[in-house]
Each structure stands twice: as structure tokens, then as C-alpha cells.
N, C-alpha and C positions, 0 to 999 in steps of 0.2 A: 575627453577620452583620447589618449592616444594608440593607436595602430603602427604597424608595419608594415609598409610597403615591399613586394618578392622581389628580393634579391634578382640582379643580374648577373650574377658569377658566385658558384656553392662555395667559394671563401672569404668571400665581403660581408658584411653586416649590412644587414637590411636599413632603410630609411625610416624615421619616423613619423607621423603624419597627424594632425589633429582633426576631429573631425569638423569644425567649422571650415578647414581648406579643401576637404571633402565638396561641404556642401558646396562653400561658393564656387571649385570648378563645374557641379553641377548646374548649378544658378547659369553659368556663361555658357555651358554646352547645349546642354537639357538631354544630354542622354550620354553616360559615360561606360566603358566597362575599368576596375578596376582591379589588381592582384593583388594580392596581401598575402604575409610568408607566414608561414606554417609554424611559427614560434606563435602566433597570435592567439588567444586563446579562443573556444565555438564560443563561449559565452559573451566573449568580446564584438566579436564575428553577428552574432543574436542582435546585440545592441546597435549594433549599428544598422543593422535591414531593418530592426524598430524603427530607429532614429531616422533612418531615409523613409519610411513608409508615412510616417506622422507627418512630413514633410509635404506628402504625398505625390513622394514615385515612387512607380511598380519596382519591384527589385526581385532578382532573380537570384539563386545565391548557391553556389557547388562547391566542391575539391575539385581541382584539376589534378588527373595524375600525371607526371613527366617519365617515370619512371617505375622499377618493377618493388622495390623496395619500400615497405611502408611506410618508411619516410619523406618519403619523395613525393611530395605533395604539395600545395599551393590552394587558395583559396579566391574564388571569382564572382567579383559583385556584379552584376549590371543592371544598371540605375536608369530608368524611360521617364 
């Protein structure tokens, strides 16, 4: 599965991210928060609080809004 990591500047392209690089910076932290950009789809988004949870860590999982514009949105994992 791959992901996208939120954008640092609204005219770059997002990064892309696989989830095994996910997991193992969780392996090395043991508790991370990450953003993921607003191109990614919930279902994609779903799969991977699955995939951390089977893992088993807790995972908490929002929209963040930055802005007043429905698109203006972002997505926040954080993984214990």
C-alpha cells in the first residue's frame, strides 16, 4: 500500500510512502504521529489504522483542519 505524506507547501506534490516504512519507523520510535495529504483516499486511510492495529498499536485517526475551505484538509494518525 502506498500513501501520501501532507504536503509542506499547497504547490509541491506530496511524498509517497509505503506502508512497511510506516511500520518500521514505528518499530524504532514506538509511538509516532503522522500527516497524510488529503489526495489519499478514507478507504486507504481505513486500511492502514487496520493494518497498524493488527500490528497492535492503538491508533487514533482525524482530519485536521488548516483552513476555512473544504478542502483544506489533512489527515492525522497517531500510532502508541
Amino acid at each position: 500500500m502506498e500513501l501520501l505524506f501532507a504536503r509542506n507547501e499547497l504547490d509541491e506534490k506530496p511524498k509517497k510512502v509505503k506502508l512497511e516504512k510506516i511500520t518500521d519507523e514505528l518499530k524504532e520510535a514506538g509511538e509516532k504521529i503522522f500527516y497524510f495529504d488529503k489526495d489519499n483516499s478514507h478507504k486507504d486511510m481505513m486500511a492502514l489504522v487496520d493494518a497498524l492495529e493488527d500490528e497492535g498499536y492503538n491508533v487514533y485517526f482525524r482530519e485536521v483542519r488548516y483552513g476555512l475551505a473544504d478542502e483544506e484538509y489533512m489527515y492525522e494518525v497517531h500510532a502508541l
